[in-house]
N, C-alpha and C positions, 0 to 999 in steps of 0.2 A: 447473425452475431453468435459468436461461438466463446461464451465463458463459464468459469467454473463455479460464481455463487452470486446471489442476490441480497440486497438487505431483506430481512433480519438474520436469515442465515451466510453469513459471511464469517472470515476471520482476522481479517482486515481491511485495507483500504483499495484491493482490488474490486472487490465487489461492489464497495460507495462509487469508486470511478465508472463502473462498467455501468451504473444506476442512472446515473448522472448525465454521462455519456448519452445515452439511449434518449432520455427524457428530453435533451438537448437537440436532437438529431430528428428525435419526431416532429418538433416542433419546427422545424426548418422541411419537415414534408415525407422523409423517411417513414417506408413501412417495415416495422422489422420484427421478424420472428428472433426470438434471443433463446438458447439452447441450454439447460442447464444437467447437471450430470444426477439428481438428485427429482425426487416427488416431492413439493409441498406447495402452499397455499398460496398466490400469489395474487389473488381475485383485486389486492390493491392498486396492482399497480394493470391501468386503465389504456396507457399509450403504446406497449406492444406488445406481442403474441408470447408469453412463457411455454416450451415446450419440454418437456419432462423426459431426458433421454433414458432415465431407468427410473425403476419404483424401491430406489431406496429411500429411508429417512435422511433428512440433510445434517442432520448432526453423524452419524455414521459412515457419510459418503467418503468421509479418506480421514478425517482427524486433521491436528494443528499438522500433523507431518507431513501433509503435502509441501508446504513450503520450508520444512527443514532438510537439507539435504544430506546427510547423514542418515538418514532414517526414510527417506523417500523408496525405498526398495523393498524395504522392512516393514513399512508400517500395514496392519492388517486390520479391517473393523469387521463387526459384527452387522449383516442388513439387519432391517428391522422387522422383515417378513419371511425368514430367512434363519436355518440354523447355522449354515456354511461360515467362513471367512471367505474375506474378497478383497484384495490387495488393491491401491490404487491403480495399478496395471491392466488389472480387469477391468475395474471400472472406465479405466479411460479403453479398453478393447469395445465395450458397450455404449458406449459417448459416439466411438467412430462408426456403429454400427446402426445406428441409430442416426446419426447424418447420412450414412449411404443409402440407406431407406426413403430418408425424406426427400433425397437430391433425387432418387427414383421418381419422383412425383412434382416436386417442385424445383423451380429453378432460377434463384436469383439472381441479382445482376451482380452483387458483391457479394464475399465471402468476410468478415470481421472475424479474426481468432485472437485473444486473450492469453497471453504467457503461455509457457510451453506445453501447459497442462493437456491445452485443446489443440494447439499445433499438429498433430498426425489429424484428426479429423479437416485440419483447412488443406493441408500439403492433400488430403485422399481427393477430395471437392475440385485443387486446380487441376493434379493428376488425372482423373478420371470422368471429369464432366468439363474443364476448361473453364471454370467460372474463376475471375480476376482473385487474389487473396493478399487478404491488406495481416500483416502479421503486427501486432500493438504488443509492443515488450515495455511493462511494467515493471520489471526486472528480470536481468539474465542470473543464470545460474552462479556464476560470478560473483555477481550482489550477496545472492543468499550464504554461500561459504564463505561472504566476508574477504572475496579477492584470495580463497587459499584452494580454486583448484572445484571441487563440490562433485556431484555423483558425476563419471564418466556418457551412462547412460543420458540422464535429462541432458545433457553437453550435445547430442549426437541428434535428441529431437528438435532441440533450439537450433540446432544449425542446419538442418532439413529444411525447418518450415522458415529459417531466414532465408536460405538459398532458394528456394520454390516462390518464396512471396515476390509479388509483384512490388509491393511497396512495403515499406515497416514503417512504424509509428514510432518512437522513442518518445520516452516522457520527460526528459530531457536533454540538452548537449552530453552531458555526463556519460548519459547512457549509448547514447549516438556512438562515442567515442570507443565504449565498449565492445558493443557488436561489431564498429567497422575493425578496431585491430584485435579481438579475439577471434573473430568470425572471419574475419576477411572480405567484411561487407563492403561494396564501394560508397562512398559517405552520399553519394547522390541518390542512391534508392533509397535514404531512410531522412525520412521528414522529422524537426520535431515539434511538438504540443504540448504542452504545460498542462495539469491538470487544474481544475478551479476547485473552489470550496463546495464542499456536501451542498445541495440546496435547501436540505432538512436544518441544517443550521440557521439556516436565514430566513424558513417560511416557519417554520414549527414553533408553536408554543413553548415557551420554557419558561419555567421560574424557580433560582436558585433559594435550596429549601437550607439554612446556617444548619440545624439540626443533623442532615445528613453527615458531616463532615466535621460535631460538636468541638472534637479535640483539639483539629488542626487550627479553627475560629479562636480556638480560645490561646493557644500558643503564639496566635497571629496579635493579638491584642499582649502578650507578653513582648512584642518586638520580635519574635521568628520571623523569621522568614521563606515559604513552599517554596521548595523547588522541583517538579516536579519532569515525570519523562513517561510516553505512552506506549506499548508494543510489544509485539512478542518478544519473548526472551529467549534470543538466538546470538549467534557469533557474530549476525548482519550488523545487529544491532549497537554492537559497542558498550555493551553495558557491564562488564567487567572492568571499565576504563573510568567510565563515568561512577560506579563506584571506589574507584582508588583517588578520583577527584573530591569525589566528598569527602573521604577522612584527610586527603590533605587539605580541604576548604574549611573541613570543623575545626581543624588545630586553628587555626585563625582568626574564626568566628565561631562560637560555639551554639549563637540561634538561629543554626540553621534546621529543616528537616527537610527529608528526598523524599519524595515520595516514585514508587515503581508501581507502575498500573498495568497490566497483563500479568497472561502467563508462559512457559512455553518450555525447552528442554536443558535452559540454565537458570530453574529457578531454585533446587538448590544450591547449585554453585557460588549463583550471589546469595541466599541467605546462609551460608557459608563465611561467604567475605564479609559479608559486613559484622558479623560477630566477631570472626578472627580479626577485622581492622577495630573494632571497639565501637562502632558506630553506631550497633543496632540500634539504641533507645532512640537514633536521631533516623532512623531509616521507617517506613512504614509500608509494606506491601500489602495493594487490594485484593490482587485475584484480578481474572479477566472483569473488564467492564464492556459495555455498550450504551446507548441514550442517553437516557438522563445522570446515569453514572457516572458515563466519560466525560459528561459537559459539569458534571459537580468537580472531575476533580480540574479541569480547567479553570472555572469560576473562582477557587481556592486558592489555585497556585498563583505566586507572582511570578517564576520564572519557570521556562518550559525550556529543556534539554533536548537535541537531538544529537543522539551517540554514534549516528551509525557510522560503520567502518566503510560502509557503502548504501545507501540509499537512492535509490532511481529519482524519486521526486523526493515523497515527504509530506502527507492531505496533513497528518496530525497536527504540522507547523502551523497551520493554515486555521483551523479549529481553534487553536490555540489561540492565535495572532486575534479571531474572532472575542474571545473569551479577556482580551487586554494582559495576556501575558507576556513578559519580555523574551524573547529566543534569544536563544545559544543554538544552533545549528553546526555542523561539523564540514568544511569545506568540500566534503566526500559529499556531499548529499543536494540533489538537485534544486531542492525550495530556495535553496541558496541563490541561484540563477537568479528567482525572482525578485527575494527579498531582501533590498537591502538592508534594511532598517536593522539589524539583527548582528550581534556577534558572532564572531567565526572563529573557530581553531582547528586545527587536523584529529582526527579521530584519536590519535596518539598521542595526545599532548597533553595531559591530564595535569601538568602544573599550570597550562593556560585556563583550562580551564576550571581550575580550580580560584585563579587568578581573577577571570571573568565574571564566578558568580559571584565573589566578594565584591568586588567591584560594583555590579548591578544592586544588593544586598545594601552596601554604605553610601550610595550616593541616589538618593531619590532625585535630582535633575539628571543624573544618566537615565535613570528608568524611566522618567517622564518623557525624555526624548526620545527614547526608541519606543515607547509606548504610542506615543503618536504618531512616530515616522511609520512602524509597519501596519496602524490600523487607515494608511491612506494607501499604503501598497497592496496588501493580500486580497483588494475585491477589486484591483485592476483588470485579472485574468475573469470572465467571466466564460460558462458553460456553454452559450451561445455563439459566444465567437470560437471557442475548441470546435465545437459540431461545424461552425461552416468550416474552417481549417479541413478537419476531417472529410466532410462533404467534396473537397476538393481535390484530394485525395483519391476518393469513391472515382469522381469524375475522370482524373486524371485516367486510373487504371480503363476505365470501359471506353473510352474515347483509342487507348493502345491497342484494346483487345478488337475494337472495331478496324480501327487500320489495319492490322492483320487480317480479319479477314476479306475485308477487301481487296488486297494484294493476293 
């Protein structure tokens, strides 16, 4: 298994997927070595092999800007043992180099590689040792520029290791749809698989503390009402829309507040807009969260916004949906597939959805019914059944690679 982060060090919901993933697939009999680009602690996690392709710290192994592509080229950190710079291009030269070491030595029956990041390390594996490679697109570069085009280069590795893999993963139709007519994949090589909910969500302790969140408890008891939205704050995301939604949702309702939970390379931008729309005093940004922070502000919010312009799946929906909030999801965005319970609008449509949350806001029988309807949906998909899906996958591939050599 070849991906680029683990919980706690993650930036998203790659790494909850890839966690998840793994823990699922052991338990269906899988033994798996997982590869991570970075040094650190992993002594938690019991069910397979963490192997450390370089000794940097994981906070400095590439920054939020791996996944923003405008700055995928540029972005440079500092190792932690180490006076140099080291661009994410190194680091992934060192990832690939560091697989071809191990494939010296070891030799598995599958290859799993994880968005583009690790893609030359899986395309080296089928290249140069013939081992099957299953390619899992979490989102193409497409997603992340928001459908306008994104770095040329990451364009040139994503369609490498789609062309060289034996099989692709899509994490939704959505995405399916993407690789086959940007790539020119044939729609038969690429399966898809829904991703499930965190299992930390459902096994973990938790108890919402009012104090964390004193303001927004107390605004909620004046008749406000949260609306809240989680994620980096990129162009993928939609979140310049969804702020032109809230000041046309305020002129209409004035007790409402947004709340914006991450961070990322348009967070001035929206604290920009929302001053220039008049909204700030109804606007409140966290800062990046994790754990127990991200599930407070879930527990708060009554409505949960998903803006993207393009979104491959969407875990946050799902956390959410856990936490009894009502969705807004944006028809771009794959959770959609799953969930019906949920309203919808196009990324672009910012009087709908402006429209929407008033709507959910003034009619507590709306809210109660899609409150219900998605807490019967979102634990349909369960991790268990992704692993054997996947598992079959695995199978497929080594069963091909066997016929050939037979022949």
């Amino acid at each position: 298994m070849l991906g680029w982060e683990l919980p706690p060090h993650n930036s998203g919901g790659l790494g909850v997927a890839c966690l998840n993933l793994s823990r699922a697939l052991a338990k269906e009999g899988a033994d798996i070595d997982f590869v991570v680009p970075y040094a650190a602690d992993h002594s938690d996690i019991k069910f397979m092999n963490i192997l450390s392709a370089t000794e940097l710290d994981p906070l400095f192994r590439y920054g939020a800007g791996a996944y923003d592509s405008d700055v995928v080229e540029d972005k440079i950190l500092p190792t932690s043992n180490e006076h140099k710079m080291v661009s994410i291009r190194e680091v992934q030269h060192d990832y690939c180099k560091f697989v071809e070491d191990y494939l010296m030595e070891y030799k598995p029956d599958v290859v799993h590689a994880h968005d583009w990041l690790t893609f030359e390390a899986g395309v080296l594996a089928k290249k140069n040792y013939g081992i099957p490679l299953i390619a899992h697109v979490h989102a193409t570069e497409y997603d992340r520029s928001g459908m306008n085009g994104g770095n040329r280069l990451v364009h040139e590795i994503e369609r490498e290791g789609l062309l060289m893999a034996d099989k692709i993963i899509a994490v939704s139709q959505a995405t399916r749809q993407i690789i086959h007519e940007k790539y020119d994949i044939p729609l038969s090589k690429i399966d898809v698989v829904y991703n499930s909910l965190d299992e930390g969500f459902l096994r973990s302790a938790y108890t919402y503390d009012q104090d964390d969140y004193r303001y927004l408890e107390m605004m909620k008891t004046l008749g406000y009402t949260i609306v809240s939205t989680v994620g980096r704050f990129t162009i993928q995301k939609g979140l310049a829309n969804m702020m032109r939604a809230a000041a046309k949702a305020l002129k209409k309702d004035s007790k409402l507040i947004f709340v914006f939970a991450g961070d990322g390379e348009q967070k001035a931008e929206l604290l920009e807009m929302s001053a220039r729309l008049g909204i700030s005093k109804n606007v409140v940004f966290t800062g990046f969260v994790r754990g127990k922070q991200l599930r407070d502000i879930y527990q708060v919010s009554d409505i949960f916004v998903m803006s993207s312009v393009s979104e491959p799946f969407g875990l946050t929906a799902l956390e959410a949906a856990h936490h009894g909030d009502v969705l807004i999801l944006t028809k771009q965005s794959g959770v959609a597939e799953v969930i019906r319970s949920a309203m919808e609008y196009d990324f672009w449509d910012v009087d709908k959805l402006a429209d929407e949350i008033i709507a959910i806001s003034n009619s507590p029988g709306l809210r109660h019914t899609l409150q219900s309807g998605v807490s019967k949906e979102y634990r349909k998909i369960s991790w268990n059944d992704v692993a054997k899906k996947v598992l079959s996958v695995y199978n497929e591939v080594e069963k091909h690679k066997r016929n050939k050599e037979v022949k």
